[in-house]
DSSP file (Angstrom, degrees, kcal/mol; ACC not computed):
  #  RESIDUE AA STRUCTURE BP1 BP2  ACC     N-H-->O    O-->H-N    N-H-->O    O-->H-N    TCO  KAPPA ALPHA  PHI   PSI    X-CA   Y-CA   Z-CA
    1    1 A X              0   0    0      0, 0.0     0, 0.0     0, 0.0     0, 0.0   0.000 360.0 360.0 360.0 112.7   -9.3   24.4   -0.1
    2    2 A X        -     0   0    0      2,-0.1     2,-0.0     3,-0.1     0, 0.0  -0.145 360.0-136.4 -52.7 155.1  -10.0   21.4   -2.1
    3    3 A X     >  -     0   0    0      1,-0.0     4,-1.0     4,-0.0    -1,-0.1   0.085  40.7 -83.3-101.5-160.6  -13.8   20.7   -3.4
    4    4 A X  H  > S+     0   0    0      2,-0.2     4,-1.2     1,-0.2     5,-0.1   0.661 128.0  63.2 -87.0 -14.9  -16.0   17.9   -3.6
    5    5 A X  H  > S+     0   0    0      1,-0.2     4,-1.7     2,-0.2    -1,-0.2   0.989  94.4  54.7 -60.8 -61.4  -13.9   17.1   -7.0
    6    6 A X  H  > S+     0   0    0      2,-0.2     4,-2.4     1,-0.2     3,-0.5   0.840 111.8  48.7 -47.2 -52.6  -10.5   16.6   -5.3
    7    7 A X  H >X S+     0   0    0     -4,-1.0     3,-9.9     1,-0.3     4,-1.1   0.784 111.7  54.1 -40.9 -92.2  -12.7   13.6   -3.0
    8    8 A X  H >X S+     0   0    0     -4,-1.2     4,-1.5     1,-0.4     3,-0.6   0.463 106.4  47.6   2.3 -68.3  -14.0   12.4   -6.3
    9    9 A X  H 3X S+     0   0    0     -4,-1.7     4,-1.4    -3,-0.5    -1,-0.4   0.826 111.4  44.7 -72.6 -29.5  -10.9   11.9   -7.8
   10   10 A X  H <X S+     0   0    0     -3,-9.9     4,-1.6    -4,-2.4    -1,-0.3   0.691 115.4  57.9 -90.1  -2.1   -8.9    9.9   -4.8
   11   11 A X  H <X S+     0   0    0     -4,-1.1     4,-1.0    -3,-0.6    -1,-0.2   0.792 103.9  43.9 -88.0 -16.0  -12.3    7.9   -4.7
   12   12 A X  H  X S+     0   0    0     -4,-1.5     4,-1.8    -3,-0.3    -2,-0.2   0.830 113.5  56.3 -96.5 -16.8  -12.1    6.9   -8.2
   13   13 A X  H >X S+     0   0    0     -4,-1.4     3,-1.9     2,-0.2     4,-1.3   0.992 112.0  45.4 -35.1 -81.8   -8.0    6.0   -7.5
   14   14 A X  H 3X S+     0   0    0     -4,-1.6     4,-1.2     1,-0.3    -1,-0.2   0.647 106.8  50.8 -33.7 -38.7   -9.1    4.0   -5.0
   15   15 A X  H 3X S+     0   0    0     -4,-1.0     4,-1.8     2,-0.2     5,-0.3   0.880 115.1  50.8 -60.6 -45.3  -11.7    2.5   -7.0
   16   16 A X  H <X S+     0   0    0     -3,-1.9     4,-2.3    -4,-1.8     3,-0.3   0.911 114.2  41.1 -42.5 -67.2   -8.7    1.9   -9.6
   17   17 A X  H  X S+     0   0    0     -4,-1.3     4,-1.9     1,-0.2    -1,-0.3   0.808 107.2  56.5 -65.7 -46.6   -6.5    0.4   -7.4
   18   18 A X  H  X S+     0   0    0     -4,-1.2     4,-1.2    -5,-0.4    -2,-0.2   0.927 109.7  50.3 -74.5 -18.1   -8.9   -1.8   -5.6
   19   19 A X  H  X S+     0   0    0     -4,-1.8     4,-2.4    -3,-0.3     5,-0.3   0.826 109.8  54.1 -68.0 -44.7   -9.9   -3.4   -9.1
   20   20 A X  H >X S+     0   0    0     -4,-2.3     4,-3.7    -5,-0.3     3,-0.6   0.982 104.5  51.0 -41.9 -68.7   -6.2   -3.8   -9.6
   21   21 A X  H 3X S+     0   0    0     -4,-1.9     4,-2.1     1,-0.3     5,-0.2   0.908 112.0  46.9 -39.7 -40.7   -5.9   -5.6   -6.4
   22   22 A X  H 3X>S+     0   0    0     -4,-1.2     4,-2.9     1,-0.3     5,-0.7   0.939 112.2  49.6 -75.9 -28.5   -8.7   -8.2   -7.2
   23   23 A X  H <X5S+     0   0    0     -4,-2.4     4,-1.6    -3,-0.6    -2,-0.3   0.908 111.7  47.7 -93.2 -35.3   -7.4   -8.7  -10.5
   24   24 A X  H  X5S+     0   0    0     -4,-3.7     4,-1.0    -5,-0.3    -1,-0.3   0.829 113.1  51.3 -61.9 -34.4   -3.7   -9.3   -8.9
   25   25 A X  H  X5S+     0   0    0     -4,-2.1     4,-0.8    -5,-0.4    -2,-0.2   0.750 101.6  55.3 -85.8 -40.8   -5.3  -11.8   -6.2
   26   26 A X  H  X5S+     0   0    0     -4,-2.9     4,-1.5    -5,-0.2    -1,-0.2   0.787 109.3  53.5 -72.5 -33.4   -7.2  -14.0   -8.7
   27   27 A X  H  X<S+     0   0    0     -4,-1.6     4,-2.2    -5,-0.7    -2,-0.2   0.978 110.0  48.3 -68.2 -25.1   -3.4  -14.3  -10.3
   28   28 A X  H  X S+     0   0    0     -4,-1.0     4,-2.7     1,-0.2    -2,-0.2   0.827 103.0  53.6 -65.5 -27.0   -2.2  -15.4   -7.1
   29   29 A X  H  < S+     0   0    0     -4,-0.8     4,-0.2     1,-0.2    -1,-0.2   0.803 113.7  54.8 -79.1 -15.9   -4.9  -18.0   -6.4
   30   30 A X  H >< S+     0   0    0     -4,-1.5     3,-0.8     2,-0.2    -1,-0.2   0.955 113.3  34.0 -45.3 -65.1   -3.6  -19.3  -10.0
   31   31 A X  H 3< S+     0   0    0     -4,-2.2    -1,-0.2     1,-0.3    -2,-0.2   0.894 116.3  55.4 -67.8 -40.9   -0.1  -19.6   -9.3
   32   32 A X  T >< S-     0   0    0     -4,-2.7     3,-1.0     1,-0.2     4,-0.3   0.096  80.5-168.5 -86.5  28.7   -0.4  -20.8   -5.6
   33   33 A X  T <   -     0   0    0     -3,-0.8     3,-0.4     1,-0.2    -1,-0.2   0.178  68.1  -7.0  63.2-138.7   -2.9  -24.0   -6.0
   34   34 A X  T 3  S+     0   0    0      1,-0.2    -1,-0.2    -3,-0.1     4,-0.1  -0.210  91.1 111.8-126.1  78.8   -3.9  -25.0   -3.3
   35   35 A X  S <  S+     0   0    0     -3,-1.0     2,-0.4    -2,-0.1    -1,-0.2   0.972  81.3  62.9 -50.5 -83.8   -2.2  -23.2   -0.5
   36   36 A X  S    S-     0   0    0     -3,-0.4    -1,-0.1    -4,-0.3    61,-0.0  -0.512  82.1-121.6 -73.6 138.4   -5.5  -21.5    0.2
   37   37 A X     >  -     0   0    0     -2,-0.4     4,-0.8     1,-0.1    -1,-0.1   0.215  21.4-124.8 -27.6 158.6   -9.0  -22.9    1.3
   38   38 A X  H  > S+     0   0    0      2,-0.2     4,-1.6     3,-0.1     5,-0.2   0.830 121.5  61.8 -70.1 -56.2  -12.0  -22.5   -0.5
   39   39 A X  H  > S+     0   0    0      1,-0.2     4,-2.3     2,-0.2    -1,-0.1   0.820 106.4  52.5 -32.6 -59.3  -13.1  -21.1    2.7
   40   40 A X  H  > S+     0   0    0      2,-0.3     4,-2.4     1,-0.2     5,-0.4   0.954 108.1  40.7  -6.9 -93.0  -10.1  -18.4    2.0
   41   41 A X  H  X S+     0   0    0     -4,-0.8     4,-3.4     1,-0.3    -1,-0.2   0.816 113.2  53.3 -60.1 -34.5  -10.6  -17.1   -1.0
   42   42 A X  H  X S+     0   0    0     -4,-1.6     4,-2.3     2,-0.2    -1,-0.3   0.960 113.5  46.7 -72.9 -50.5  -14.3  -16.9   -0.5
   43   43 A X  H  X S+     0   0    0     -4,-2.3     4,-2.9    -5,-0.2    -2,-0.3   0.955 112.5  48.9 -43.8 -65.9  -13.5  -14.9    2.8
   44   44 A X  H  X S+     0   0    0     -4,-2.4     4,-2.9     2,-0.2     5,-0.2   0.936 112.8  50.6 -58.9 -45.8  -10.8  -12.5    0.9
   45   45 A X  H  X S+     0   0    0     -4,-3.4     4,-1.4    -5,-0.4     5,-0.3   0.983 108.6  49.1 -38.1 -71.2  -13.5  -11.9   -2.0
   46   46 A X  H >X S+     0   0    0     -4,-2.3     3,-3.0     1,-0.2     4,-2.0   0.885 111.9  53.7 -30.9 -63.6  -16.3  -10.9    0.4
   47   47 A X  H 3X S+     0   0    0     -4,-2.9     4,-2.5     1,-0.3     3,-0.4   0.842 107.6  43.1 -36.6 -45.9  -13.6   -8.7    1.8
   48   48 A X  H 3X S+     0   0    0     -4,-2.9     4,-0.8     1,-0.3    -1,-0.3   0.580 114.5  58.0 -92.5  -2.6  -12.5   -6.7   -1.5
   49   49 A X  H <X S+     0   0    0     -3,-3.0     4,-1.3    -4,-1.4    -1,-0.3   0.678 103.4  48.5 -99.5 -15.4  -16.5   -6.5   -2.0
   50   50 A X  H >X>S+     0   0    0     -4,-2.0     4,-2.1    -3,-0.4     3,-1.1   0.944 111.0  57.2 -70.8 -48.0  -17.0   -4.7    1.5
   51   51 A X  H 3X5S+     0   0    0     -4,-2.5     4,-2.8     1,-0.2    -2,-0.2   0.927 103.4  46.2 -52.6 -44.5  -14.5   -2.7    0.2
   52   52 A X  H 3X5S+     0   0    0     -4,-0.8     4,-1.1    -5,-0.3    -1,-0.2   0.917 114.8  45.5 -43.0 -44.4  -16.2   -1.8   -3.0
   53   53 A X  H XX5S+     0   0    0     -4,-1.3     3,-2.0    -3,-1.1     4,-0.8   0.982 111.9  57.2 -84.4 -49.4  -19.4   -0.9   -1.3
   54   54 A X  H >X5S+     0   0    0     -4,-2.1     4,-1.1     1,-0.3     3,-0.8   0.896 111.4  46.6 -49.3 -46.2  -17.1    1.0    1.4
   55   55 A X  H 3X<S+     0   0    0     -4,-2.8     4,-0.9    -5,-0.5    -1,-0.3   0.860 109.3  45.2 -79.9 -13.2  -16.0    2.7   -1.4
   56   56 A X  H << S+     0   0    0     -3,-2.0    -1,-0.2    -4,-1.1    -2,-0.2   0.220 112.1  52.8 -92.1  -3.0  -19.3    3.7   -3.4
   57   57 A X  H << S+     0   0    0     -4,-0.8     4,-0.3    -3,-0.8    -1,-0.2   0.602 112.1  51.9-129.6  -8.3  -21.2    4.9    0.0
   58   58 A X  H  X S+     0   0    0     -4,-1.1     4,-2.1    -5,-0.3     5,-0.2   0.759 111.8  45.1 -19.3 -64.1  -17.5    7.1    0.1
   59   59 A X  H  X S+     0   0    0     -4,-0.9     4,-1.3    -5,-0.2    -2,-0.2   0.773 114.0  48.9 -70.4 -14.6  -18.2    8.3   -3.6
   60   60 A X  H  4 S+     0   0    0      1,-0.2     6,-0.9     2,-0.1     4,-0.4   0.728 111.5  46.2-108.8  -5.8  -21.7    9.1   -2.8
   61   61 A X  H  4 S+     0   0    0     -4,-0.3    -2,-0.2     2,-0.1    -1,-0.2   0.847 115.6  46.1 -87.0 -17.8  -20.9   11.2    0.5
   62   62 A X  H  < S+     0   0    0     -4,-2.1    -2,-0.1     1,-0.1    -3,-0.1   0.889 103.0  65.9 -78.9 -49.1  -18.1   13.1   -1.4
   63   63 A X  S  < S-     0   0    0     -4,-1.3     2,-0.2    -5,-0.2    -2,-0.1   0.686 108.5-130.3 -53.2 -26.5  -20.9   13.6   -4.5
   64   64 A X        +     0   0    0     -4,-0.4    -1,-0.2    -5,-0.1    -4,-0.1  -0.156  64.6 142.3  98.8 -34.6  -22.7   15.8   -1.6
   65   65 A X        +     0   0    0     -2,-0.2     2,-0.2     2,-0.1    -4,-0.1   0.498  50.7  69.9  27.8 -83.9  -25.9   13.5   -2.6
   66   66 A X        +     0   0    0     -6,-0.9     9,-0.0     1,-0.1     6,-0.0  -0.371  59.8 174.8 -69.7 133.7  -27.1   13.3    1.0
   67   67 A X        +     0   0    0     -2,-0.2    -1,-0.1     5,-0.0    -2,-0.1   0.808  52.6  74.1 -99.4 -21.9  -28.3   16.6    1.9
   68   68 A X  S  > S-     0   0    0      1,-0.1     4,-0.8     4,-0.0     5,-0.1  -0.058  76.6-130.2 -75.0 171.7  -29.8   15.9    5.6
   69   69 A X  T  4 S+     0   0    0      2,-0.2     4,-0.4     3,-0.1    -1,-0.1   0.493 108.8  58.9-119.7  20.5  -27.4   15.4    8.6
   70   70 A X  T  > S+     0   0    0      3,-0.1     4,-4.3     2,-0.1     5,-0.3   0.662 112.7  43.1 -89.9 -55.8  -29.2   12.2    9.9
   71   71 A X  H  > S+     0   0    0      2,-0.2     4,-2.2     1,-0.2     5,-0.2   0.929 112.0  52.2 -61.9 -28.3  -28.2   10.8    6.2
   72   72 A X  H >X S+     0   0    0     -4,-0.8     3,-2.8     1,-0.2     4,-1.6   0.989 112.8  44.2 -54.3 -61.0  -24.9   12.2    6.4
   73   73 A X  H 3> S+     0   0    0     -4,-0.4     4,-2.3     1,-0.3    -2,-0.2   0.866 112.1  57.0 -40.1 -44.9  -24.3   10.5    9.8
   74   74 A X  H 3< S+     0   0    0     -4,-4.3    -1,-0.3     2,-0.2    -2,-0.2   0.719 108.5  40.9 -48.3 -33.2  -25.8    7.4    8.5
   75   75 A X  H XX S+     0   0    0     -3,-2.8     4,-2.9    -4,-2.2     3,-2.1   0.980 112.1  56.1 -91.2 -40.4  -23.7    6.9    5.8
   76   76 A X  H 3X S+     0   0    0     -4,-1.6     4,-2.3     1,-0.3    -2,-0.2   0.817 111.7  45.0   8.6 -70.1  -20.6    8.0    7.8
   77   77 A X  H 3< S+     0   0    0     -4,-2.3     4,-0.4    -5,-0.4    -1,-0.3   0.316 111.1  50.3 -88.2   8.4  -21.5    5.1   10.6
   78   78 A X  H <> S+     0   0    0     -3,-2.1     4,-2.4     3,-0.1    -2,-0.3   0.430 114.1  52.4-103.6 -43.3  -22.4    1.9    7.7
   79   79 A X  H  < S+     0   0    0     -4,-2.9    -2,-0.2     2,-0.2    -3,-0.2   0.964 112.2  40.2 -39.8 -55.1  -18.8    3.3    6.4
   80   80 A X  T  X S+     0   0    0     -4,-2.3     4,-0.9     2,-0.2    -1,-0.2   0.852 116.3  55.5 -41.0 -61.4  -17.6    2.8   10.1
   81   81 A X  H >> S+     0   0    0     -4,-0.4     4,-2.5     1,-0.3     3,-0.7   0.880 110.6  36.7 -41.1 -63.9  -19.5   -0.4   10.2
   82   82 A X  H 3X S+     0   0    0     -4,-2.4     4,-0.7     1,-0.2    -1,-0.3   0.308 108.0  72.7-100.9  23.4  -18.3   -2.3    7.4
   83   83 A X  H 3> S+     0   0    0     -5,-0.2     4,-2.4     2,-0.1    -1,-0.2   0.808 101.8  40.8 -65.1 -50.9  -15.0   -0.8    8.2
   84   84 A X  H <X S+     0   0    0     -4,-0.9     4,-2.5    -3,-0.7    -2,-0.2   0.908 113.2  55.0 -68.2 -40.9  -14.7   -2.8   11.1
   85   85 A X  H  X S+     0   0    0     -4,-2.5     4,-0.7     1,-0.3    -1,-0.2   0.896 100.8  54.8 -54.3 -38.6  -16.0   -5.6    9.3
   86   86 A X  H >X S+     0   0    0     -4,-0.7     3,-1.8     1,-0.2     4,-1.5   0.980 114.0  49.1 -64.4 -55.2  -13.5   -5.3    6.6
   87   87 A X  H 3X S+     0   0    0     -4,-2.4     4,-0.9     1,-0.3    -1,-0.2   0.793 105.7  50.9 -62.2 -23.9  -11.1   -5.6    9.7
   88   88 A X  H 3< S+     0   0    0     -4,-2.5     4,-0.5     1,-0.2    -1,-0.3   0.781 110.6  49.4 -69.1 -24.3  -12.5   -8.4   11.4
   89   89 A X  H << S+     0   0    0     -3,-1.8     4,-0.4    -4,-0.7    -2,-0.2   0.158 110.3  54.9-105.1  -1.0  -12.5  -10.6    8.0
   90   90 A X  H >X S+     0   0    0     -4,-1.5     3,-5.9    -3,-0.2     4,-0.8   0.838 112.0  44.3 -85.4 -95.1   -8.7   -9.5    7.6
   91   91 A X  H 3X S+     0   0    0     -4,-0.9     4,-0.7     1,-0.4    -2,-0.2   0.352 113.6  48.7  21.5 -72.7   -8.0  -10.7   10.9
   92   92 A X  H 34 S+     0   0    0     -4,-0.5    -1,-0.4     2,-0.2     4,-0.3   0.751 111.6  41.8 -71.0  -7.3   -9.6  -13.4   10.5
   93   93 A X  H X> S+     0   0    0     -3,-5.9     3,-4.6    -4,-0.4     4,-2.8   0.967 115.9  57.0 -82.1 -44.8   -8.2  -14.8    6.9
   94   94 A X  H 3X S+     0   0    0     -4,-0.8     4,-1.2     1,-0.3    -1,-0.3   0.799 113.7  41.2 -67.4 -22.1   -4.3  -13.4    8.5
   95   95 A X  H 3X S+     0   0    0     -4,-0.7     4,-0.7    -5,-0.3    -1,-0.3   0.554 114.9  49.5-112.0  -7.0   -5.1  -16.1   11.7
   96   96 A X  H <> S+     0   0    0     -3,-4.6     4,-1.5    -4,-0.3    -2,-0.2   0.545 116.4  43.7 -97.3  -3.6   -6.6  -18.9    9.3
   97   97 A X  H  X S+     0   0    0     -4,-2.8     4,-0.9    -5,-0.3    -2,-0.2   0.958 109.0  57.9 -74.6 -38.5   -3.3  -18.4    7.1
   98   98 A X  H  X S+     0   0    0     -4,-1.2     4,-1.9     2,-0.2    -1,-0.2   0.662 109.9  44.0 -39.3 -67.0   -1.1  -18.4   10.2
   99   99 A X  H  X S+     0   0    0     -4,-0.7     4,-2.0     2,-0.2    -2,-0.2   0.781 106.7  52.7 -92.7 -13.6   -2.3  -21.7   11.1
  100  100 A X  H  X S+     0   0    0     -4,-1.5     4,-0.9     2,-0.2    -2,-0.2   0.945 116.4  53.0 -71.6 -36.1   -2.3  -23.7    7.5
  101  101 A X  H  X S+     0   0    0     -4,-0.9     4,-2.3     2,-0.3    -2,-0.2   0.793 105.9  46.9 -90.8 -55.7    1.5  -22.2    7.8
  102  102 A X  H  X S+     0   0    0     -4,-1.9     4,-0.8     1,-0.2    -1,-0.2   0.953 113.3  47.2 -49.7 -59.9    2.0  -23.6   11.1
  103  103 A X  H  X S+     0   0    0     -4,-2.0     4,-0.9     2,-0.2    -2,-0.3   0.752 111.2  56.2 -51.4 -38.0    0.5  -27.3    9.8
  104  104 A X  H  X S+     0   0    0     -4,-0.9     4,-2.3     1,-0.2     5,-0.3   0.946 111.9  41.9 -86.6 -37.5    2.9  -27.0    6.6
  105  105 A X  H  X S+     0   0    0     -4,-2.3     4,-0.9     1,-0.2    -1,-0.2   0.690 113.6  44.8 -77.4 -10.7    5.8  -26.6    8.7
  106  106 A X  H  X S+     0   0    0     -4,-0.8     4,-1.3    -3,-0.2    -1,-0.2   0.740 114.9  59.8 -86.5 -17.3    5.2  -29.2   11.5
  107  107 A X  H  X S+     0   0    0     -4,-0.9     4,-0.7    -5,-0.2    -2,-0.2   0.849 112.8  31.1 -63.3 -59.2    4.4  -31.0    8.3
  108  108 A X  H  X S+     0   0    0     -4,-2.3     4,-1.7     2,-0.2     5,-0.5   0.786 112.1  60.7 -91.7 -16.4    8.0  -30.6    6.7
  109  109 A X  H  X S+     0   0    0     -4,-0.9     4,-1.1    -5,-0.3    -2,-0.2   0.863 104.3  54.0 -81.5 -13.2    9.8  -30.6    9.9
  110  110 A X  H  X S+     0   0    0     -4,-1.3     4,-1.1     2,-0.2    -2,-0.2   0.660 110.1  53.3 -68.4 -32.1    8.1  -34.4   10.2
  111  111 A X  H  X S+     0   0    0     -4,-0.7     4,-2.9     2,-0.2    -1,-0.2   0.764 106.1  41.2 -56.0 -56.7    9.6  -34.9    7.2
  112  112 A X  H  X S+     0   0    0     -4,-1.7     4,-2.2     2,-0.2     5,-0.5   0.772 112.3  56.7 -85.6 -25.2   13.1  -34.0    7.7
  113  113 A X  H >X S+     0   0    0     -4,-1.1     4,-1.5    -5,-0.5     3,-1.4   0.956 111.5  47.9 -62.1 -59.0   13.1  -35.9   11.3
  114  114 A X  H >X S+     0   0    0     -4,-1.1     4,-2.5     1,-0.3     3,-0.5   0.895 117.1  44.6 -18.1 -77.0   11.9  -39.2    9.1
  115  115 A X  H 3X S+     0   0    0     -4,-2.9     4,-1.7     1,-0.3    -1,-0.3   0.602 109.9  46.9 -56.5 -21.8   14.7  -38.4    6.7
  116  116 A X  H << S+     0   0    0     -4,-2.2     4,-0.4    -3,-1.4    -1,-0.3   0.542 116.6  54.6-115.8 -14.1   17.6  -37.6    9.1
  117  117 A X  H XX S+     0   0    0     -4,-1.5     4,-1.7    -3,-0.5     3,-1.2   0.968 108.3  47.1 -25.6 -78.0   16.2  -41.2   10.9
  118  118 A X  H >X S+     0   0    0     -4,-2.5     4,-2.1     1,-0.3     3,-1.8   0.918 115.3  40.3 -65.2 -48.2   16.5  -42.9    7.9
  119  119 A X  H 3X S+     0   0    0     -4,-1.7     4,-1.4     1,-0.2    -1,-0.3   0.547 112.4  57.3 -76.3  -1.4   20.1  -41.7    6.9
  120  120 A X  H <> S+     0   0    0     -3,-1.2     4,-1.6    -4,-0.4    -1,-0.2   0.614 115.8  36.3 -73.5 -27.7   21.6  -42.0   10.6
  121  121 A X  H <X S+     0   0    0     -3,-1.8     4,-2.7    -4,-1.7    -2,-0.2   0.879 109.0  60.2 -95.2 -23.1   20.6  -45.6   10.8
  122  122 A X  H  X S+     0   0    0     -4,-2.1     4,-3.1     2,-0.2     5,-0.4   0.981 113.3  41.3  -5.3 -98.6   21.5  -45.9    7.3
  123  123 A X  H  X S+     0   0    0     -4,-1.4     4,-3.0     2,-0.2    -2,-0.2   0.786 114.2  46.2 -33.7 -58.1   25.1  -44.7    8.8
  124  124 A X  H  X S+     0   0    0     -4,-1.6     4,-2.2     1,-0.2     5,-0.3   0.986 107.1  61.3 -83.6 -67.9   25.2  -46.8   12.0
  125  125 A X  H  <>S+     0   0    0     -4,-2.7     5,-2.2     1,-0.3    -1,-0.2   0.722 119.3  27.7  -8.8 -70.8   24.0  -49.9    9.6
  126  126 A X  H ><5S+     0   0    0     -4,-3.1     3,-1.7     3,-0.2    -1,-0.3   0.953 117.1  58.0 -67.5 -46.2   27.7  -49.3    7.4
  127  127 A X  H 3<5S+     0   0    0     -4,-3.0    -1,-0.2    -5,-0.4    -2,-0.2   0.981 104.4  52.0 -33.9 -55.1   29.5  -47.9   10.6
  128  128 A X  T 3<5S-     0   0    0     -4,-2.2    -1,-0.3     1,-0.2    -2,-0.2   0.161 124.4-111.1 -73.4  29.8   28.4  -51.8   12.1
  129  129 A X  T < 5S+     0   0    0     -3,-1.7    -3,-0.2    -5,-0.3    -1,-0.2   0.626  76.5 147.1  70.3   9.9   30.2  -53.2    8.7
  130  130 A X      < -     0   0    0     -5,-2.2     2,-0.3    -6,-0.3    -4,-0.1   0.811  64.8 -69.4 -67.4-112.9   26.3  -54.1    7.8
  131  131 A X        -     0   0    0      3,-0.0    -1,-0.2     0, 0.0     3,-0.0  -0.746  50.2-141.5-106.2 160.4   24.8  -54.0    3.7
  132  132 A X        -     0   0    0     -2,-0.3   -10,-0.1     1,-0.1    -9,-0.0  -0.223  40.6 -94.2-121.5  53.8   25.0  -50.4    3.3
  133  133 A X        -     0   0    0    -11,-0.1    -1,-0.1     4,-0.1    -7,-0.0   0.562  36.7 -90.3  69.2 136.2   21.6  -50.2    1.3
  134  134 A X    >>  -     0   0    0      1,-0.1     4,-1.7    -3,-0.0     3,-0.8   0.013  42.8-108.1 -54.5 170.2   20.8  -50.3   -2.7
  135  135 A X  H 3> S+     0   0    0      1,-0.2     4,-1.3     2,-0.2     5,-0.2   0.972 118.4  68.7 -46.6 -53.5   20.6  -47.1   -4.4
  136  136 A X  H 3> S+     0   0    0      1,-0.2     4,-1.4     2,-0.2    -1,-0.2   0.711 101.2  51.5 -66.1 -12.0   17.1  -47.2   -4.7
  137  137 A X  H <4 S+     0   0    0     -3,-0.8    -1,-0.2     2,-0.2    -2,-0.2   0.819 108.1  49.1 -85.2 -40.4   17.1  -46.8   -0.8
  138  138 A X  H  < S+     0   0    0     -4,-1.7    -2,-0.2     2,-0.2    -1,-0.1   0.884 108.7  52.2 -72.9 -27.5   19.4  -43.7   -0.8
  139  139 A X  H  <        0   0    0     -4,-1.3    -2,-0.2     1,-0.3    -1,-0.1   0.981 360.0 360.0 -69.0 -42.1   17.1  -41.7   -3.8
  140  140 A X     <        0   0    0     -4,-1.4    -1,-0.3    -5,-0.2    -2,-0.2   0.535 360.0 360.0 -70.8 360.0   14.3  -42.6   -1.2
């Protein structure tokens, strides 16, 4: 039967891994401008810091620390707690992401309706034997 080590050990993985994660997510906010909000990013931090603390009140119930079974329970249920939380602030970030996504595409499809305007009247314009535009009209 594994011991209080074997815990220990997938809690400091985790720990491993979730440092990874931040450190992968601040390259992303690099590359991808500004895709995301300020609002965003602050939201996704908070998140990977309930996860930190989610993980430290994890290392200190594995560490056998609390001896009582009101503190066990206690830490057990603020695990629980900011479990959900973690999930609620996922939730929200996936449903503010969801809608800037939405906005970029009504965004580009507004775009291409403009463009496929301009080169259809473009066309009827030459069909009707009419200037068929400068150059500078076609780059645009």
């Amino acid at each position: 039967m594994p011991g209080p080590g074997t815990a220990v050990l997938w809690v400091a993985v985790f720990g491993v891994g979730l440092v990874f994660f931040l450190l992968w997510e601040l390259t992303q906010w690099r590359r991808v401008g500004t895709v995301l909000s300020r609002r965003q990013k602050a939201l996704r931090l908070v998140n990977i810091g309930f996860l930190g603390v989610i993980l430290g009140l994890m290392f200190v119930g594995s560490m056998g620390w609390v001896r009582t079974v009101a503190g066990q329970l206690s830490l057990l249920m603020a695990i629980l707690g900011l479990t959900f939380i973690v999930l609620a602030l996922a939730l929200r970030d996936w449903r503010e992401l969801a809608a800037t996504r939405a906005a970029n595409e009504m965004r580009i499809a507004g775009d291409l309706a403009r463009l496929l305007s301009a080169h259809a009247e473009r066309q009827r314009l030459r069909a009707a034997g009419g200037d068929a535009g400068t150059p500078e009209d076609e780059a645009r």
